[in-house]
LOSE-458333 format. One record per residue (C-alpha): x, y, z. Coordinates in pm, whole numbers, plus 50000, padded with zeros to 5 digits. Each point is the difference from the previous one (the first is absolute). Layout:
// LOSE-458333
<site><xx>X</xx><yy>Y</yy><zz>Z</zz></site>
...
This chain:
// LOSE-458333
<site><xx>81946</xx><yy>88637</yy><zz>30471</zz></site>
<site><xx>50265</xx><yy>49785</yy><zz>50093</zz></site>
<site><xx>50329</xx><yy>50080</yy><zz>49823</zz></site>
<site><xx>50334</xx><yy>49832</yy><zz>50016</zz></site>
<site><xx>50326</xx><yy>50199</yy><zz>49917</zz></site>
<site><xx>50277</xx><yy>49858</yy><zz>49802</zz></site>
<site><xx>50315</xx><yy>50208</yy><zz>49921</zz></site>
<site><xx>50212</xx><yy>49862</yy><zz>49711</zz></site>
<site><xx>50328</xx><yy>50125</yy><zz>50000</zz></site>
<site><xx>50085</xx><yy>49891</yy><zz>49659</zz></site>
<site><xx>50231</xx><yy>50172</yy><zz>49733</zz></site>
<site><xx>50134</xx><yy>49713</yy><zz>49776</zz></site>
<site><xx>49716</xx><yy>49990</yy><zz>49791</zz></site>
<site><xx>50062</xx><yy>50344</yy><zz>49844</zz></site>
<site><xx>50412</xx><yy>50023</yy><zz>50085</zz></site>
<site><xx>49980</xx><yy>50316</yy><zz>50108</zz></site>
<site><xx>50060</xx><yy>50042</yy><zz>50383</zz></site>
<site><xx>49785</xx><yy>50262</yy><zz>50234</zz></site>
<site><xx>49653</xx><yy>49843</yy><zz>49896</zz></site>
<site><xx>50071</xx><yy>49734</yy><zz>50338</zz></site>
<site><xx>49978</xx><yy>50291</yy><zz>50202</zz></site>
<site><xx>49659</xx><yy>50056</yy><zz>49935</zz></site>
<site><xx>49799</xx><yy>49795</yy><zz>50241</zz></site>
<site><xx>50244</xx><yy>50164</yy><zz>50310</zz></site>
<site><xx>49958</xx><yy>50325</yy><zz>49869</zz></site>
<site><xx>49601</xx><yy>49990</yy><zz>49996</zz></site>
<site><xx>50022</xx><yy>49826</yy><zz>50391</zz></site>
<site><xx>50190</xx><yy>50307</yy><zz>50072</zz></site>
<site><xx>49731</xx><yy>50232</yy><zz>49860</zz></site>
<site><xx>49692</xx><yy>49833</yy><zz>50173</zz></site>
<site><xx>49883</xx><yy>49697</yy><zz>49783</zz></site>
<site><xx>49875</xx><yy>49824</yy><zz>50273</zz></site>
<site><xx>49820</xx><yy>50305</yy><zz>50173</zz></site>
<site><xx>49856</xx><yy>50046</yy><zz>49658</zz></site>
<site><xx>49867</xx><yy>49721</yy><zz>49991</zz></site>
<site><xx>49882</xx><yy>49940</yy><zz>50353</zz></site>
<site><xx>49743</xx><yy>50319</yy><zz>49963</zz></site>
<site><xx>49787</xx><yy>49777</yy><zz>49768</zz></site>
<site><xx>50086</xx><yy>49629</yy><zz>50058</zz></site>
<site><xx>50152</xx><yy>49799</yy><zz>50232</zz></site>
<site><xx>50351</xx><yy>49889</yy><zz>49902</zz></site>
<site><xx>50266</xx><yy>49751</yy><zz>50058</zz></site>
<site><xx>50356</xx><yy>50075</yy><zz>49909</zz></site>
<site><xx>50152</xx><yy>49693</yy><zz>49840</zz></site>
<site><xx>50335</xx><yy>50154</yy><zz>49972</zz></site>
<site><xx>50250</xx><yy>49954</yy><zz>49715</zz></site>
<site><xx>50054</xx><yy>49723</yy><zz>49798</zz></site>
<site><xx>50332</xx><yy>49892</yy><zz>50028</zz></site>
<site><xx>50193</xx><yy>50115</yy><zz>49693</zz></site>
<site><xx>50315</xx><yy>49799</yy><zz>50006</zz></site>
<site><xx>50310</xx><yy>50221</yy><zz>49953</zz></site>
<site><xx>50282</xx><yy>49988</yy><zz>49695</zz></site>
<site><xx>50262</xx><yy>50204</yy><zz>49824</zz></site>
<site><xx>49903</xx><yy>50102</yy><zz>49631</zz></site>
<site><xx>50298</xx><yy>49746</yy><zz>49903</zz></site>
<site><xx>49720</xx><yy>49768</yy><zz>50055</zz></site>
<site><xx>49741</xx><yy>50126</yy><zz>49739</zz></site>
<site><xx>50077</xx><yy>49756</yy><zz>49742</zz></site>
<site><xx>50056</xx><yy>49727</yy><zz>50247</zz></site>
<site><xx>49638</xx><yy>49848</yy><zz>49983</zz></site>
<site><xx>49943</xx><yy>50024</yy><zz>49609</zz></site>
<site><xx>50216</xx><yy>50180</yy><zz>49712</zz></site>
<site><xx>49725</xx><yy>50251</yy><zz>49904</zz></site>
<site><xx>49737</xx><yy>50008</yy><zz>50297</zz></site>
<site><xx>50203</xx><yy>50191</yy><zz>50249</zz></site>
<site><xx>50011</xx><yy>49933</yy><zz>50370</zz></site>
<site><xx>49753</xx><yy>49716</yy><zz>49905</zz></site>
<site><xx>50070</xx><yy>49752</yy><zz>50313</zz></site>
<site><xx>49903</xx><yy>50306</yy><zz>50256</zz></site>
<site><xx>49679</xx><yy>50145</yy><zz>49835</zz></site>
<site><xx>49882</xx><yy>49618</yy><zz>49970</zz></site>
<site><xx>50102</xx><yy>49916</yy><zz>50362</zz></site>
<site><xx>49854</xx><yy>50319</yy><zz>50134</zz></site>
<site><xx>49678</xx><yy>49968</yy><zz>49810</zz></site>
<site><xx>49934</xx><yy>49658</yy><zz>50079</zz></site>
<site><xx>50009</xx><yy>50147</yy><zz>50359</zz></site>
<site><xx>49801</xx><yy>50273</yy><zz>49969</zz></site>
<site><xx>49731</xx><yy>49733</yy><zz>49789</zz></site>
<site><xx>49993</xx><yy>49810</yy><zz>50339</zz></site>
<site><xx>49915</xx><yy>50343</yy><zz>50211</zz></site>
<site><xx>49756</xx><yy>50093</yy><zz>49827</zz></site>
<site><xx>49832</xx><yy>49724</yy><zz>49952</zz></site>
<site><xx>49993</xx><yy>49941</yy><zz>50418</zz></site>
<site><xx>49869</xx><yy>50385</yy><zz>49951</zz></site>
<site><xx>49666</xx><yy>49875</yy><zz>49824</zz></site>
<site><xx>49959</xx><yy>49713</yy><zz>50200</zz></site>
<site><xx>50000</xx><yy>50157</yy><zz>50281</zz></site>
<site><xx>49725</xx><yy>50232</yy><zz>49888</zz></site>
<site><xx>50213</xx><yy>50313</yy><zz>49914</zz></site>
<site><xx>50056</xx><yy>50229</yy><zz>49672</zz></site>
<site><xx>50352</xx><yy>49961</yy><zz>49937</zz></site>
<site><xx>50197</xx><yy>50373</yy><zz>49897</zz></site>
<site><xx>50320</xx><yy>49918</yy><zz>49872</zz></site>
<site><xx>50231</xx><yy>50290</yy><zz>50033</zz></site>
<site><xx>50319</xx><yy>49986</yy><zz>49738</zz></site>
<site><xx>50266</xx><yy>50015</yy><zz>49916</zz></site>
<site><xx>49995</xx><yy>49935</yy><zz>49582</zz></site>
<site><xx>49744</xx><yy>49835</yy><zz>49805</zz></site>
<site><xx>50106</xx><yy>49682</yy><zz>49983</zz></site>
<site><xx>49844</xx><yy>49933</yy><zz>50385</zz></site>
<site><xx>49674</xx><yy>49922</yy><zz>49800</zz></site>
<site><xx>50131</xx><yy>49696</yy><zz>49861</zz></site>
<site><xx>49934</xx><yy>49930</yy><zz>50355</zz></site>
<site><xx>49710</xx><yy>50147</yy><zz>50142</zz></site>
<site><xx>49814</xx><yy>49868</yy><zz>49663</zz></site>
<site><xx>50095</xx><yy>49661</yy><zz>50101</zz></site>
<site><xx>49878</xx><yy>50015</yy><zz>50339</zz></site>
<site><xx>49630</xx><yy>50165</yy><zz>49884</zz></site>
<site><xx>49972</xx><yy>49725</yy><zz>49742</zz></site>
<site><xx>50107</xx><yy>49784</yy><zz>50230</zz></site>
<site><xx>49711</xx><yy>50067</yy><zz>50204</zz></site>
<site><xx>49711</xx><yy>50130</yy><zz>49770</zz></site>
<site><xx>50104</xx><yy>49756</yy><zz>49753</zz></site>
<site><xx>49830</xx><yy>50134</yy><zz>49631</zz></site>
<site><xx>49762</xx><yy>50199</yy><zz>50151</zz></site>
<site><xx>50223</xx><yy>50284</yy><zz>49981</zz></site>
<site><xx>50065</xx><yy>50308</yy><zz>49791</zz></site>
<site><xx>50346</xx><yy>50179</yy><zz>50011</zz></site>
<site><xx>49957</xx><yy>50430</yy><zz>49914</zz></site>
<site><xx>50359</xx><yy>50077</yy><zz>49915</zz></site>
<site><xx>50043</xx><yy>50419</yy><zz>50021</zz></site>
<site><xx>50380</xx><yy>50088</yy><zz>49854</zz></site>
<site><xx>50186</xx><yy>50135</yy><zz>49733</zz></site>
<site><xx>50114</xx><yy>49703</yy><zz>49884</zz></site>
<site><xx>49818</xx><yy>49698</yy><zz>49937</zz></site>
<site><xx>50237</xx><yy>49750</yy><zz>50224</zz></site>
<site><xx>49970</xx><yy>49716</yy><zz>49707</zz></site>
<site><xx>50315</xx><yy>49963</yy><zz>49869</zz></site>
<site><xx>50162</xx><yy>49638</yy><zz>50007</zz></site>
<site><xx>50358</xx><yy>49904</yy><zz>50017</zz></site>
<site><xx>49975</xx><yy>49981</yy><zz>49626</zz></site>
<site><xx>49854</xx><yy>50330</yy><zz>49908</zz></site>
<site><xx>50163</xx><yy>50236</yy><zz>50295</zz></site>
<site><xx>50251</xx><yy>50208</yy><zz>49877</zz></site>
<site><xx>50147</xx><yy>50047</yy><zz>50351</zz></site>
<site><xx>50017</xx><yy>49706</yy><zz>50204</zz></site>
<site><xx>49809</xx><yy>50145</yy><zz>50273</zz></site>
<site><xx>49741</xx><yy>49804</yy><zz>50151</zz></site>
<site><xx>49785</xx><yy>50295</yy><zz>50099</zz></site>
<site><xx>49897</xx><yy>50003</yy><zz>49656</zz></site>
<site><xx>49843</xx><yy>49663</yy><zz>50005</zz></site>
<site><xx>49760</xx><yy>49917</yy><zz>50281</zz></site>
<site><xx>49676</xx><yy>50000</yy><zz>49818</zz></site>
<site><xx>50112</xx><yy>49794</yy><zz>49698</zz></site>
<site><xx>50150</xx><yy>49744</yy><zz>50240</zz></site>
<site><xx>49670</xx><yy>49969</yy><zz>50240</zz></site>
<site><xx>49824</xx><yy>49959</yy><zz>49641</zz></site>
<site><xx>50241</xx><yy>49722</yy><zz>49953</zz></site>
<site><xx>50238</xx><yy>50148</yy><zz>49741</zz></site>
<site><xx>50325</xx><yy>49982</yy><zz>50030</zz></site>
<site><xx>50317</xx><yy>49879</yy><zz>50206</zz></site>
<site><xx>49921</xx><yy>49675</yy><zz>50188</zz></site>
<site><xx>50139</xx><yy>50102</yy><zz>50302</zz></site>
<site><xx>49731</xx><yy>50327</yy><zz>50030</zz></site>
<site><xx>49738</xx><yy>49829</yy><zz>49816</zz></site>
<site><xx>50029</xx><yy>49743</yy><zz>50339</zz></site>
<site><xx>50006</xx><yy>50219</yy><zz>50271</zz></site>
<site><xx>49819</xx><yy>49870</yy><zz>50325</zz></site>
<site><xx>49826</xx><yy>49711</yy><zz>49782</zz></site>
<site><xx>50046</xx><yy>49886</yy><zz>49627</zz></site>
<site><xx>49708</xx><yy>50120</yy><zz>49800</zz></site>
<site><xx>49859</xx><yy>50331</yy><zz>49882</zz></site>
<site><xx>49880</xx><yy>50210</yy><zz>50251</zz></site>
<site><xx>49758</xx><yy>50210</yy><zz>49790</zz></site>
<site><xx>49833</xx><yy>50005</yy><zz>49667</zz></site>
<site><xx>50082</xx><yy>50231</yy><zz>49718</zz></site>
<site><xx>49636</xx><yy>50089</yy><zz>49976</zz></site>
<site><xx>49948</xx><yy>50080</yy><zz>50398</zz></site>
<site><xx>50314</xx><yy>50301</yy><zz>49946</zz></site>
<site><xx>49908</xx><yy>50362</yy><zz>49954</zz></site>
<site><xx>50329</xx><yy>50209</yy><zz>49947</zz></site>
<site><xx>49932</xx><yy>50423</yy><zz>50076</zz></site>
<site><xx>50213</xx><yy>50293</yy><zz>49923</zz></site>
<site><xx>50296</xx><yy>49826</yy><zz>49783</zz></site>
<site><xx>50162</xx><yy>50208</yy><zz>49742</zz></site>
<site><xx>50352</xx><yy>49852</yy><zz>49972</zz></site>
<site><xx>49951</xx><yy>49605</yy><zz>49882</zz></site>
<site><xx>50294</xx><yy>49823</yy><zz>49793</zz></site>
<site><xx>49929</xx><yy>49850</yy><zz>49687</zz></site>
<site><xx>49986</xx><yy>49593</yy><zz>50173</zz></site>
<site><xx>49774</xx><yy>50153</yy><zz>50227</zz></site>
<site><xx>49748</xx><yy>50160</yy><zz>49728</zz></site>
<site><xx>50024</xx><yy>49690</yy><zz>49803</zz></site>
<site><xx>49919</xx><yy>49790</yy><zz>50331</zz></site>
<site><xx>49716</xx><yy>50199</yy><zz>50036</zz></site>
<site><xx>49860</xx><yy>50001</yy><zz>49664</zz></site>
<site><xx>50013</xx><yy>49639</yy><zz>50001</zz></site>
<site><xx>49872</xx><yy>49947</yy><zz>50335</zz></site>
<site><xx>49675</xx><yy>50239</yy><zz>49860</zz></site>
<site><xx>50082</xx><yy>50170</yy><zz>50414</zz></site>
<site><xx>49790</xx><yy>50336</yy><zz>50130</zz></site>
<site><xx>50198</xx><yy>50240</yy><zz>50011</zz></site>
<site><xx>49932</xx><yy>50361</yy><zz>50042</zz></site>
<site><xx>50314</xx><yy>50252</yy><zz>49914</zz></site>
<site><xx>50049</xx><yy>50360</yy><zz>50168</zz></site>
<site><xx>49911</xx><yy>50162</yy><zz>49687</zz></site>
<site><xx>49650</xx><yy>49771</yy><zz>49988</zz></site>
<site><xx>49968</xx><yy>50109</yy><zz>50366</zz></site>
<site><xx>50013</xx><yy>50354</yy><zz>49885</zz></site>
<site><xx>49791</xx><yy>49954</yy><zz>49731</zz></site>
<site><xx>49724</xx><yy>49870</yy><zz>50124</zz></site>
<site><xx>50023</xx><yy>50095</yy><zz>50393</zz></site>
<site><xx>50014</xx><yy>49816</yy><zz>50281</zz></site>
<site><xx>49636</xx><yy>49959</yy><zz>50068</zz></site>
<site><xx>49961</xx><yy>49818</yy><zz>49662</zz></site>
<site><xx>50309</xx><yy>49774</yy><zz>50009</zz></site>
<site><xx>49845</xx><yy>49893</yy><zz>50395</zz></site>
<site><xx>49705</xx><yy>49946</yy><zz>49796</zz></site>
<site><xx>50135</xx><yy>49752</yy><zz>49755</zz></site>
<site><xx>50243</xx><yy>49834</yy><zz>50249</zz></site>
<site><xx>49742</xx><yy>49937</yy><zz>50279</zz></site>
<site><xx>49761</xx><yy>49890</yy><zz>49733</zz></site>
<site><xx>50244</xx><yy>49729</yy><zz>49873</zz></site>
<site><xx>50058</xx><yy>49905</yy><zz>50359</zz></site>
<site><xx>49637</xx><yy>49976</yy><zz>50090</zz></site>
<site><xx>49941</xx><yy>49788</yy><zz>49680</zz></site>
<site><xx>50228</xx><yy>49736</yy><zz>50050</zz></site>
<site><xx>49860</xx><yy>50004</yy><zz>50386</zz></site>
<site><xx>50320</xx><yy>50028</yy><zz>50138</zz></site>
<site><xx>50001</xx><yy>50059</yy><zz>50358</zz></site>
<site><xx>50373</xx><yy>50113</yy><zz>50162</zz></site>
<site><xx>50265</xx><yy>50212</yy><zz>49838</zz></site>
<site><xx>50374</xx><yy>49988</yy><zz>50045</zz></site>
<site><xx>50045</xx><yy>50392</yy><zz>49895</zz></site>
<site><xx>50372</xx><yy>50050</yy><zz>49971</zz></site>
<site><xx>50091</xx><yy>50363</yy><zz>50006</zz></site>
<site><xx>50380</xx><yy>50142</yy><zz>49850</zz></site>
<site><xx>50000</xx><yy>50401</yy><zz>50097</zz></site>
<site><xx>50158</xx><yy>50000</yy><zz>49683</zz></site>
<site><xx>49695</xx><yy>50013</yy><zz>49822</zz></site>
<site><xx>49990</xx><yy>50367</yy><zz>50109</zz></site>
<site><xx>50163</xx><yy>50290</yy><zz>49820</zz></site>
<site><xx>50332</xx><yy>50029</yy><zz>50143</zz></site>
<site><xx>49924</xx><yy>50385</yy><zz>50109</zz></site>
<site><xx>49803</xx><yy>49839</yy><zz>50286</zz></site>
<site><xx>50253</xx><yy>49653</yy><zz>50045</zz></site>
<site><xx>50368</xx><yy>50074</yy><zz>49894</zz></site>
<site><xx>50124</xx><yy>49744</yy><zz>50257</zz></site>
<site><xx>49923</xx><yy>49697</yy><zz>49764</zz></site>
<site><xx>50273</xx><yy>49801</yy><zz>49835</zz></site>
<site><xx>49827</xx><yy>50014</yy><zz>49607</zz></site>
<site><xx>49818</xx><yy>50329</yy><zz>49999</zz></site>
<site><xx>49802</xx><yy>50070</yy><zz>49682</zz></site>
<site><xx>49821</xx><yy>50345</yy><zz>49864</zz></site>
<site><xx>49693</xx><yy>50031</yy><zz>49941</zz></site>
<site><xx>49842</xx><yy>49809</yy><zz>50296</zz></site>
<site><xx>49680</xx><yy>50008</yy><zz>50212</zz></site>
<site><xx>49923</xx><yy>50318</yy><zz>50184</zz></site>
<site><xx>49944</xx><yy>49924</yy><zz>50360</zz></site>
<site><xx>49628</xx><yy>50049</yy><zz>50006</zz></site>
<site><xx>49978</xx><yy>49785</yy><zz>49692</zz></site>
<site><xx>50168</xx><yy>49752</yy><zz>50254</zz></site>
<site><xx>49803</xx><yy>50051</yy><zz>50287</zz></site>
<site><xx>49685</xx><yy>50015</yy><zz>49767</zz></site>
<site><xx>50099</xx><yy>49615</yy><zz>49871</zz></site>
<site><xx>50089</xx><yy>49855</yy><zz>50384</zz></site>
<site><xx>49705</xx><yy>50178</yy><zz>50100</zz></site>
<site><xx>49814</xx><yy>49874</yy><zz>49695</zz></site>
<site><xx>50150</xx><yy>49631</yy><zz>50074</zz></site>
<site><xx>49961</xx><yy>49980</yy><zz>50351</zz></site>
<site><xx>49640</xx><yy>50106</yy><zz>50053</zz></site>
<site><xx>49921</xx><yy>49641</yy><zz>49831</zz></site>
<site><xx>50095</xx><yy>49843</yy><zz>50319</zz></site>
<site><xx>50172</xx><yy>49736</yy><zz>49827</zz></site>
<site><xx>50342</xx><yy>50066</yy><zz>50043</zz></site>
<site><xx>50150</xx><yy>49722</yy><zz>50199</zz></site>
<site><xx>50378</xx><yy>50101</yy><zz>49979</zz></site>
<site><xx>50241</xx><yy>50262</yy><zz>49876</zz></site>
<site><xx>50336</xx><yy>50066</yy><zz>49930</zz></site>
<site><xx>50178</xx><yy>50366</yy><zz>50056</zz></site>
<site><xx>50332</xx><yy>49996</yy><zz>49816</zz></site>
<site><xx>50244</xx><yy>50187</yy><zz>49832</zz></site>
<site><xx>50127</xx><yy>50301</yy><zz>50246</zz></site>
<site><xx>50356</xx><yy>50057</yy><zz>50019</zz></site>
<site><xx>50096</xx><yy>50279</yy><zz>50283</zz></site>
<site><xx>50367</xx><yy>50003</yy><zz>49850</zz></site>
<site><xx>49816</xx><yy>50183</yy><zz>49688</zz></site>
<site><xx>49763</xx><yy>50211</yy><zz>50147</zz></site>
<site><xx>49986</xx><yy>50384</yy><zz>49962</zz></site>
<site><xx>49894</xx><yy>50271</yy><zz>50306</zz></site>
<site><xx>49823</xx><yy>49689</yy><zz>50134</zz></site>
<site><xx>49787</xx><yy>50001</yy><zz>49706</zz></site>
<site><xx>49900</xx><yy>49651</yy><zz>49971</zz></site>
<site><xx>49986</xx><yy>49930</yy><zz>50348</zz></site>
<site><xx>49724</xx><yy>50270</yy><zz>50044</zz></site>
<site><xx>49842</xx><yy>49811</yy><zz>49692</zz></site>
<site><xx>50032</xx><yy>49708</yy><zz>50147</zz></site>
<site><xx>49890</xx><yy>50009</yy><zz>50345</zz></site>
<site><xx>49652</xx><yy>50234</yy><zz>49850</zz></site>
<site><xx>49913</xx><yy>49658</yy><zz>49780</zz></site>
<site><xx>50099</xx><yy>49803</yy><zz>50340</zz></site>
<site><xx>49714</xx><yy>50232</yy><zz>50177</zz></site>
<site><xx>49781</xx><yy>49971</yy><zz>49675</zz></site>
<site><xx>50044</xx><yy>49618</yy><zz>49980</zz></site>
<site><xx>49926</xx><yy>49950</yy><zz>50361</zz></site>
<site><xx>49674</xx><yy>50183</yy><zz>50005</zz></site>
<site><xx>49871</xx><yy>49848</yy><zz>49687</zz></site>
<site><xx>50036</xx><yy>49654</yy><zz>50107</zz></site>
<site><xx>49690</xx><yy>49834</yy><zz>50107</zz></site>
C-alpha cells in the first residue's frame, strides 16, 4: 500500500501543551521505518501550526479557545490530505490533539463524498458544540461539527456543508460523555458502543454488529479515527484526559485488527499522545506497538 504521512503538531484544540510533540517524538522512534516494512510511504511533513502566546486564546471567539489557529491549521491539513487520496495514498495523520480530525474528516469527505463511514475509537465521544462544552476546548468537538452541529466556523472547515451523516458514525470504547453530548446522541438515534458494552459482550461480537451495519448500508471506505485514550491509562498515561476503566490493549488490537481486515479503511487519524505526560516511557512503548500493529494490518 501506498501511505502518506502527515504529522499534526497541534495543541490548541485541547489547551494543554506537550500533545504537539507527538508527531516528532514518533519520527524519532521509527514511524517511518515502521511503516516502510509493509508499505511504501511518503512523508508529508508537518502541517504548519501557526505559533501564539496563550494571551491569545480568547482572541478568535470568547468561549472556543485558540479558535483562529485550530481552524487555520485544519483547513490546511483538509487540503493535505485530500492531495493524499488523490494521489492514490492512505493518509495517517499523526497528532497532536483531537481536534486535527475536524480536518482530516474534511479532506476524506471531500474526496469519498457520502460513501463514507467514520469508526470513532475514544473515551470521549468528540460531540460537544460550542453550546454544550463545558470547557471551551475544541478537542471536544470534531465529530459533532463534521456532522454539522455546532459553531459555524468548525461546522465550515475546508467546505461549507456536513461532511458525514449521523447514521454513517460508529463511536467505540467511550465511557466519559457530558450530558449535551448524551442528549445529542439520543436524538441523533447514533451507534454507539461504550467500554462497558465492549466488555460485555466481547470484541468479536461488537465487530460483528459494527461490520454488519457497515456491510448493510454498503459502505465502502472508512475514516477510522483512533484517540489512545480509549485505552486504560495503565497502558497510555501520556494523554491529556485520561479516564479509568478503558480498553485493555488486546481488546484494542482485537478491534483495529477486527476493523482493518475489512479492507475498507481508507484513512486514519492517530491522536492524543503527549510525551510531556508520559511515565517510564510508558505510552511511547504503547504507542509505537499499535504503530507496528497498525502498519501490518493495513491492506
Amino acid at each position: 500500500m501506498n501511505i502518506s504521512i502527515i504529522g499534526m503538531p497541534l495543541f490548541y484544540g485541547c489547551d494543554k501543551p506537550g500533545v504537539e510533540k507527538g508527531p516528532e517524538e514518533l519520527r524519532k522512534n521509527n514511524l517511518i521505518d515502521i511503516f516502510e516494512k509493509n508499505h511504501n510511504v511518503y512523508d508529508l511533513g508537518d502541517i504548519e501550526v501557526e505559533k501564539v502566546s496563550e494571551k491569545e486564546k480568547y482572541k478568535g471567539d470568547l468561549k472556543l479557545k485558540y479558535l483562529t489557529q485550530v481552524v487555520n491549521a485544519n483547513n490546511g491539513l483538509a487540503s493535505k490530505v485530500l492531495e493524499a487520496l488523490e494521489n492514490d495514498t492512505f493518509p495517517f495523520i499523526v497528532g497532536g490533539d483531537h481536534s486535527l480530525a475536524l480536518g482530516s474528516l474534511a479532506g476524506a469527505s471531500k474526496y469519498f463524498g457520502d460513501d463514507l463511514a467514520v469508526i470513532w475509537i475514544d473515551a470521549h465521544g468528540d460531540i460537544n458544540t460550542d453550546k454544550t462544552s463545558p470547557s471551551g476546548n475544541i478537542h471536544g468537538m470534531p465529530l459533532a461539527a463534521s456532522m454539522g452541529y455546532g459553531y459555524e466556523k468548525l461546522t465550515s472547515i475546508f467546505f461549507d456543508k456536513a461532511k458525514i451523516k449521523p447514521e454513517n458514525v460508529f463511536i467505540l470504547a467511550c465511557r466519559d460523555l457530558d450530558k449535551g453530548e448524551v442528549d445529542l446522541i439520543n436524538e441523533l438515534n447514533m451507534h454507539v458502543w461504550t467500554n462497558e458494552q465492549i466488555n460485555n459482550l466481547g470484541t468479536k461480537e461488537v465487530l460483528n454488529q459494527l461490520l454488519s451495519l457497515i456491510k448493510e448500508k454498503n459502505i465502502k471506505n472508512i475514516h477510522l479515527s483512533y484517540d489512545i485514550d480509549c485505552l486504560d491509562p495503565d497502558y497510555v498515561p501520556g494523554t491529556g484526559t485520561p479516564v479509568s476503566d478503558g480498553l485493555s490493549y488486546s481488546q484494542s488490537k482485537e478491534l483495529l485488527q477486527g476493523i482493518m481486515s475489512t479492507s475498507l479503511v481508507s484513512s486514519m487519524d492517530f491522536v492524543e499522545y503527549n510525551p510531556d505526560l508520559d511515565k517510564n516511557n510508558k505510552t511511547k512503548e504503547t504507542c509505537v506497538e499499535l504503530l507496528k500493529l497498525i502498519s501490518n494490518e493495513l491492506n
